[in-house]
N, C-alpha and C positions, 0 to 999 in steps of 0.2 A: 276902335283900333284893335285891331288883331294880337294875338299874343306872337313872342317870338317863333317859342315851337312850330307854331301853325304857318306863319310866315317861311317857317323854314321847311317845314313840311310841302309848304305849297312847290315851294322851290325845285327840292330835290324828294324823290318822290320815294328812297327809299331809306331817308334820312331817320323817318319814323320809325322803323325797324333797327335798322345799324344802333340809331341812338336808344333806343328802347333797350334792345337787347344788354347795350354795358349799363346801362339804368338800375335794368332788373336783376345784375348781376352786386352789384351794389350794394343793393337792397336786398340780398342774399334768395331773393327770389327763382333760382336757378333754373327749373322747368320753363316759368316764362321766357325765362332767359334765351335758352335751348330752344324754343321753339319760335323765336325769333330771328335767329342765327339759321333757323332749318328754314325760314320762310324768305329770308335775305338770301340766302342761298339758292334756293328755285327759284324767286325772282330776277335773283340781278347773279347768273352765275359767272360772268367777266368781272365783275366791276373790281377796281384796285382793289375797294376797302373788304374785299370776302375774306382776305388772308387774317382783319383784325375781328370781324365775326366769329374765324375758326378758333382766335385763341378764345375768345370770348367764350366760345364751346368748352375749348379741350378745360378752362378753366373751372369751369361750371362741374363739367363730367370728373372733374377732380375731386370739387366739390361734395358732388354726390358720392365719391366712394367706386367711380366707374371707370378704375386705376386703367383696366386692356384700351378701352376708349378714349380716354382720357393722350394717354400714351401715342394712339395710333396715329389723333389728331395733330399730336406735338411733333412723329416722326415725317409727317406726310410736310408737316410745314417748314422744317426742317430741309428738307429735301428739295420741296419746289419754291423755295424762295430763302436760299443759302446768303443772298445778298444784301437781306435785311439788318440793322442794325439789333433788334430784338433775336437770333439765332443764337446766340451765345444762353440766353435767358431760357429760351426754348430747351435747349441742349439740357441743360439744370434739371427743371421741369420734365422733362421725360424722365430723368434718373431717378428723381425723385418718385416718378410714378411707380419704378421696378421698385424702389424700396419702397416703396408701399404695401408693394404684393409679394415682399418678401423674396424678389427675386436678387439678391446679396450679389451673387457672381457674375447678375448681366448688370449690377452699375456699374460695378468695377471695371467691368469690358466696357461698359460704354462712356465710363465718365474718365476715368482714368488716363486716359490717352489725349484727354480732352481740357485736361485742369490747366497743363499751363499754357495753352493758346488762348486762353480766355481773354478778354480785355480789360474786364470791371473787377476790380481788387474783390469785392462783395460776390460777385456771381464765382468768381476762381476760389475763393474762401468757402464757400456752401458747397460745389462741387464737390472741394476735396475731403470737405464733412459726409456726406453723402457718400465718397469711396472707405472713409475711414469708419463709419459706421458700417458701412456692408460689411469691409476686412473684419470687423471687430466682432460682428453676427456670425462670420464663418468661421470664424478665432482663431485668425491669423492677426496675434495681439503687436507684431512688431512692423507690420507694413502698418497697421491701423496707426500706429504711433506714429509714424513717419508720413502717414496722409493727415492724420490730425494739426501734428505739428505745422503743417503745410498748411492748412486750411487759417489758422491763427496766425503764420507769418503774409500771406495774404492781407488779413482783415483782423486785427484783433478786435473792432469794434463791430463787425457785422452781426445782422439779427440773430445769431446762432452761437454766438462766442462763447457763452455761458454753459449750451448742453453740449460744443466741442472741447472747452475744459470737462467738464466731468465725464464725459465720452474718454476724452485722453488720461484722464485718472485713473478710469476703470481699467484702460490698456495698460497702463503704468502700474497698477497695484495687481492683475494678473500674472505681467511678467516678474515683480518682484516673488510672487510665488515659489517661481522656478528658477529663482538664483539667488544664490547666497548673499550676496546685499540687496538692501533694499532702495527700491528707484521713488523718487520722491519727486513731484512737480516741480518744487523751487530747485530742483538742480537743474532743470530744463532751459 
């Protein structure tokens, strides 16, 4: 009796690849990963499941630190397949990429316009972490407060809520610098 994989392999024939690639992604294996996605990709360049290959990519090139690549992957998917439910998640993920490479004023242009059309209380919460960390980078301490805040009346519990409290600290005890009283968290 055959194993499943192999049964399923037999089946579809570039199941081995598709499923491979999120395997080795898993398994932090990235390169393989990548070069499973590059090989599904010259194989099967129609097939529906390319567009979950490419995240599999842009994921990985993230991974590696391959912020421009990474990005360009997220923009292009973004673009040609706006009608997915994962776009909103994608959108994130690109901004993410710019602050990564320290590009502070293209999140803000690109996320900001984008925070509250988002759907998922968690993706609209990180987003506006993401605008409010950039404002805060380019120190502009009082939008960042009001991105911050935003991010936490979203989600207070999402993965980030911790470094957007003291992100929001730091904007709050900057601006207490520059005025005669001082602004404190619990007044917020």
């Amino acid at each position: 009796s055959e194993s499943w994989s192999t049964a399923i392999n037999k089946k579809s024939p570039f199941s081995g690849l598709y499923n491979g690639a999120f395997a080795a992604l898993d398994l932090k294996q990235v390169d393989k990963a990548i070069a499973m996605c590059d090989q599904f990709r010259q194989a099967f360049p129609d097939d529906s499941l390319l567009v979950d290959a490419q995240y599999v990519e842009a994921e990985c090139r993230l991974q590696k630190k391959e912020y421009p690549q990474a990005e360009a992957i997220y923009a292009d998917l973004i673009k040609r397949h706006s009608d997915r439910s994962d776009v909103d998640a994608w959108k994130v993920r690109r901004g993410l990429c710019r602050y990564l490479q320290k590009d502070y004023a293209g999140v803000v242009e690109l996320l900001q316009p984008e925070v509250a059309q988002l759907q998922q209380p968690a993706t609209q919460a990180e987003a506006a972490y993401w605008v409010g960390a950039s404002q805060f980078a380019l120190g502009q301490f009082e939008p960042a407060k009001a991105s911050l805040q935003a991010s936490l009346a979203a989600d207070r519990s999402w993965a980030r809520a911790d470094e957007t409290l003291l992100c929001l600290d730091d904007s709050l005890d900057t601006l207490s610098r520059n005025r005669p009283e001082p602004v404190c968290c619990r007044d917020l």
